[in-house]
C-alpha positions in Angstrom: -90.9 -31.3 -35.2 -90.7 -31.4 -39.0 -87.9 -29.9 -40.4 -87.6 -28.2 -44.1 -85.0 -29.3 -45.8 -84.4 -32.8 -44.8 -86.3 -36.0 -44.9 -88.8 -36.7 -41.8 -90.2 -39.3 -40.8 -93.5 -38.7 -41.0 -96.6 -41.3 -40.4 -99.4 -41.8 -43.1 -102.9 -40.8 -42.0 -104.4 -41.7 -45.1 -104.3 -43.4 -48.9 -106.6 -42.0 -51.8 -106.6 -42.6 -55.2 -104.0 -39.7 -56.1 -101.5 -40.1 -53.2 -101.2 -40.5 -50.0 -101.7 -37.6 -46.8 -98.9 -37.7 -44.2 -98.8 -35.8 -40.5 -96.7 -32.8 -41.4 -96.4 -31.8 -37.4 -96.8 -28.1 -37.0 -97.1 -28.1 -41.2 -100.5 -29.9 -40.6 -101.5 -32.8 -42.9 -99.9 -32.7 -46.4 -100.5 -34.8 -49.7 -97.9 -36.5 -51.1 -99.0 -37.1 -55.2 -99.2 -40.3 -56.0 -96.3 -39.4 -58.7 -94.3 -38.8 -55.7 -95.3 -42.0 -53.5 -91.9 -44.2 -54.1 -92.6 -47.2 -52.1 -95.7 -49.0 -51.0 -97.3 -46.7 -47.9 -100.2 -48.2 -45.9 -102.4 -46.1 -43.2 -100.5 -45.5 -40.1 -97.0 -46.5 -41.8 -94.2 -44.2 -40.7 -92.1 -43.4 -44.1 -89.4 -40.5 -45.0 -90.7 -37.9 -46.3 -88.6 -35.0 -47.8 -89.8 -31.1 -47.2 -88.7 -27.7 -48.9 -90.4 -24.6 -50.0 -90.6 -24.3 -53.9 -89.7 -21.1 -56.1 -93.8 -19.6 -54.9 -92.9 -20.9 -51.1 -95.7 -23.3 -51.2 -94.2 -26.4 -49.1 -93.9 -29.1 -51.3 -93.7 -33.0 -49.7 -92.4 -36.0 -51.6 -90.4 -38.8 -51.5 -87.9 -39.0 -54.0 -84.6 -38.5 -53.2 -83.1 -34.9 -54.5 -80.1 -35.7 -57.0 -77.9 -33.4 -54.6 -79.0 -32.9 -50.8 -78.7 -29.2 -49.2 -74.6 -29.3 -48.3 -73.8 -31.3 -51.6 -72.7 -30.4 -55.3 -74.1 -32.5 -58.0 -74.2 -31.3 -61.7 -77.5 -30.4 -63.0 -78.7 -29.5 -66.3 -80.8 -26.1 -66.7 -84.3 -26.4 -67.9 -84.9 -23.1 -68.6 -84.3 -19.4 -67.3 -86.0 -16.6 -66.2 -85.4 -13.4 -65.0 -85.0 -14.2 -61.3 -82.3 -17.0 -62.7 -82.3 -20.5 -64.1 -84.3 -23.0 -63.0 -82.3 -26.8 -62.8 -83.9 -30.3 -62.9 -82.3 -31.9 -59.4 -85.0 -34.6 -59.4 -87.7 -33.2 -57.4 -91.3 -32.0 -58.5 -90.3 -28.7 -58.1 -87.6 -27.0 -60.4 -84.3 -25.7 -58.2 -83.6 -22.5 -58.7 -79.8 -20.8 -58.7 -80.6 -17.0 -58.5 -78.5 -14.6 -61.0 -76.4 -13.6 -58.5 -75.2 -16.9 -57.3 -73.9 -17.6 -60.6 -70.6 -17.4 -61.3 -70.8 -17.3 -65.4 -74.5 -16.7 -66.6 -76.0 -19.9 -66.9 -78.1 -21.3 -70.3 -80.7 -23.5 -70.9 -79.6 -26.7 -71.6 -76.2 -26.6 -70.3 -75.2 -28.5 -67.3 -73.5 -27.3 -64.4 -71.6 -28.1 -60.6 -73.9 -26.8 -58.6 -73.9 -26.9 -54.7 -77.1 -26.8 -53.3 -77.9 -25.1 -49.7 -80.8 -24.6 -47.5 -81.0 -20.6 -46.7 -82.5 -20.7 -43.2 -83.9 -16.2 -43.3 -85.8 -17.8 -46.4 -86.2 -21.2 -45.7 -85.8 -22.1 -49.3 -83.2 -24.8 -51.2 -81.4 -23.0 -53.6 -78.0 -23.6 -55.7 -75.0 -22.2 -56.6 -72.1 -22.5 -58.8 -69.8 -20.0 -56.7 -68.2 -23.0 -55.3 -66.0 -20.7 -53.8 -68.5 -19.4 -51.4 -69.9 -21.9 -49.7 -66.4 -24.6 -50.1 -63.4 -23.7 -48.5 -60.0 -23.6 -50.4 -58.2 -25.0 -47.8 -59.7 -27.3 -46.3 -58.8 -28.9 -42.9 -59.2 -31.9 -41.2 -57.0 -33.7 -44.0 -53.7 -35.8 -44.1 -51.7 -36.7 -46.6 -53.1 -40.2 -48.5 -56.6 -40.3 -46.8 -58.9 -41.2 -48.9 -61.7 -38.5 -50.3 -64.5 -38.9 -52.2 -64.6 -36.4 -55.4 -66.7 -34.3 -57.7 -64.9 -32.9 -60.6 -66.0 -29.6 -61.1 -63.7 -27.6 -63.9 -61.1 -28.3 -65.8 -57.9 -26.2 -66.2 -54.3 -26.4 -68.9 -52.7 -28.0 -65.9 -55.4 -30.2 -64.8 -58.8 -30.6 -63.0 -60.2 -29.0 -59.3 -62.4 -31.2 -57.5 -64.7 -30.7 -54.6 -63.7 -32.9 -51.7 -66.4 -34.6 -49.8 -68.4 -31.7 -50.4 -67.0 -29.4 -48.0 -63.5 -28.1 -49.7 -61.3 -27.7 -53.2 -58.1 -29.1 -54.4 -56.8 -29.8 -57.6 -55.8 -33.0 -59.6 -52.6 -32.4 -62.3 -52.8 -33.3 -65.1 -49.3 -35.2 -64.4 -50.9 -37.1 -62.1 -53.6 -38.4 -63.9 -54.2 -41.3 -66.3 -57.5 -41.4 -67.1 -60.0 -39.0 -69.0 -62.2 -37.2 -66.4 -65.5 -35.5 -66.8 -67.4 -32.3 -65.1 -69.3 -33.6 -62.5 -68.0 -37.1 -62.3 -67.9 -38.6 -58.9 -64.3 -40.4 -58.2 -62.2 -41.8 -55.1 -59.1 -39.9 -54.9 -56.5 -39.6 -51.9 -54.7 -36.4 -50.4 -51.4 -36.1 -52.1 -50.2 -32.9 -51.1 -51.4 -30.1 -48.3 -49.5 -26.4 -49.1 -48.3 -24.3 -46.5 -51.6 -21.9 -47.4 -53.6 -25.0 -47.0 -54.6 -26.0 -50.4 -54.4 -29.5 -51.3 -53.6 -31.5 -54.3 -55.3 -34.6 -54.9 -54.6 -38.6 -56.7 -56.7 -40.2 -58.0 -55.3 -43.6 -57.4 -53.9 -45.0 -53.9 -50.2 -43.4 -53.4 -47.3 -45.4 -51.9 -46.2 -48.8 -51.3 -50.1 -50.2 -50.1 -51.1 -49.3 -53.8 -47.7 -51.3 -54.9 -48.9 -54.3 -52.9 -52.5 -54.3 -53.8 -51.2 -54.3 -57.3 -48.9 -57.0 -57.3 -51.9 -59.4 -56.2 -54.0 -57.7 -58.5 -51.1 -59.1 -61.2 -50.7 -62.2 -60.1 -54.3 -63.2 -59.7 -54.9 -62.2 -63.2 -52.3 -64.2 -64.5 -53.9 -67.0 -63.0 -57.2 -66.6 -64.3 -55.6 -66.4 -68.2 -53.9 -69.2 -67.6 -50.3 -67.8 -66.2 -49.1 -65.6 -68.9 -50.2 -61.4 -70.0 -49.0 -60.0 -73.2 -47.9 -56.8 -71.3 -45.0 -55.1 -70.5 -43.4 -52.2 -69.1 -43.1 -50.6 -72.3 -46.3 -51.1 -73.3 -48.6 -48.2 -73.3 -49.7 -46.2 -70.6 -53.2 -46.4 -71.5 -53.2 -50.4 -71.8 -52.2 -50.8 -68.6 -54.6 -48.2 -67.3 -57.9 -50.3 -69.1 -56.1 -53.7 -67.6 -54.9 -52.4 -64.0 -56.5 -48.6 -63.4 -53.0 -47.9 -62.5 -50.1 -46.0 -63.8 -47.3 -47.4 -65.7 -44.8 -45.9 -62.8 -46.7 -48.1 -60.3 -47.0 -51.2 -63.0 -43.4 -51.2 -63.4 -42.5 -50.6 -59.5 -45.0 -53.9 -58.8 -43.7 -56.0 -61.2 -40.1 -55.3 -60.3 -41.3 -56.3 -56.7 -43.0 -59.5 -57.9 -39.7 -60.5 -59.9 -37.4 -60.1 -57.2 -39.7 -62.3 -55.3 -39.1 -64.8 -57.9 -43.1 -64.8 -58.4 -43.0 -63.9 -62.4 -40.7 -63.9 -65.0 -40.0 -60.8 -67.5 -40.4 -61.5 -71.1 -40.0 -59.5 -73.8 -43.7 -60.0 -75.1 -45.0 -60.3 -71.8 -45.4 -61.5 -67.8 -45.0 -65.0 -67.1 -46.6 -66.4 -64.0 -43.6 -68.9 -62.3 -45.0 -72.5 -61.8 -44.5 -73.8 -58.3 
């Protein structure tokens, strides 16, 4: 059975000019434009096929690949707004719509927004939303501390950034823990830094602890052997230097340099690191 919502794989019944026709199931046969047709598709192939119901509940078959799929956030730029509410480009034929009263601040035309998209199952119609806090839990479970998670920043704070995490919960990345510029709606690895007693967790954004040391000191060493054994960098040179050379932070640059001079692998100059010759 064919189910809305999802991609189906579904077997061609025949190729015209303008598309192709697939075997919906209990949908009956469906055209797929040829706008739509994404890879090569002969009679009696058996490709994916994506179904949902657009904003007139006419089902709508294609196979591209949604920029967000139902139980994911994605930011998505409005192209325009009506009364019912603002209709977003999430790279299908048909427009997704994110009703006026799932918006958390009214939403304009142009603007781009985190929006988490979800299949309504009384309706049977993909719609978004930016009340986050509905559909994503504030305290997530299922976490411990340094697993890795992958991120979608989705606002931005005076004391730092909250993030979706893997599209099911929120945290929140400090500012004091961050040393790189983020944007709304970037995708990011980050690891579990902190869970409250409430359950709300804090979030890196780099690998915490003495594994991130280690990787780093062979991340330092191979690189002074590909510039020929010697880096005009210290550990009083500028955070954001040895973020663009390492995508560390200087607390973990100095800790894994300290480690690679007591191993008698470098030495510490005052313009720089100097690979020792064995």
């Amino acid at each position: 059975m064919a189910i809305l919502g999802f991609f189906n794989k579904l077997k061609v019944t025949r190729c015209v000019t303008a598309g192709i026709y697939v075997d919906g199931e209990q949908f009956g046969e469906l055209k797929i434009p040829g706008w739509d047709v994404t890879v090569k598709a002969e009679k009696g192939d058996v490709i994916d096929v994506f179904l949902f119901l657009d904003n007139e509940e006419e089902l709508v078959a294609t196979m591209r690949k949604p920029l967000a799929m139902p139980g994911e956030v994605a930011l998505l730029k409005v192209s325009g707004v009506e009364s019912m509410g603002a209709l977003l480009d999430w790279g299908m034929p048909k427009l997704l719509l994110v009703p006026t009263s799932e918006q958390q601040q009214k939403m304009v035309r142009g603007f781009s927004y985190v929006v988490y998209v979800h299949f309504d199952p009384k309706s049977r119609r993909i719609t978004g939303s930016t009340k986050l806090e509905k559909y994503l839990s504030i305290a997530p479970g299922d976490l411990r501390l340094k697993q890795e998670v992958s991120l979608t920043i989705c606002d931005e704070s005076d004391l730092g950034y909250r993030a979706v995490i893997n599209n099911t919960g929120l945290g929140f990345v400090y500012n004091n823990d961050l040393f790189q510029k983020l944007k709304i709606g970037q995708k990011v690895t980050g690891y579990v830094k902190n869970i409250r007693e409430d359950g709300r967790v804090d979030l890196y954004l780099q690998k915490p602890g003495f594994e991130k040391i280690g990787d780093l000191g062979d991340q330092i060493i191979a690189r002074l052997r590909t510039v020929g054994g010697f880096l005009a960098v210290t550990d009083k040179s500028p955070a954001e230097e040895i973020y663009q050379l390492f995508n560390t932070s200087k607390k973990n640059f100095k800790k894994a340099i300290g480690g690679l001079y007591k191993k008698g692998l470098v030495h510490l100059e005052d313009t720089g690191i100097r690979l020792v010759k064995k």
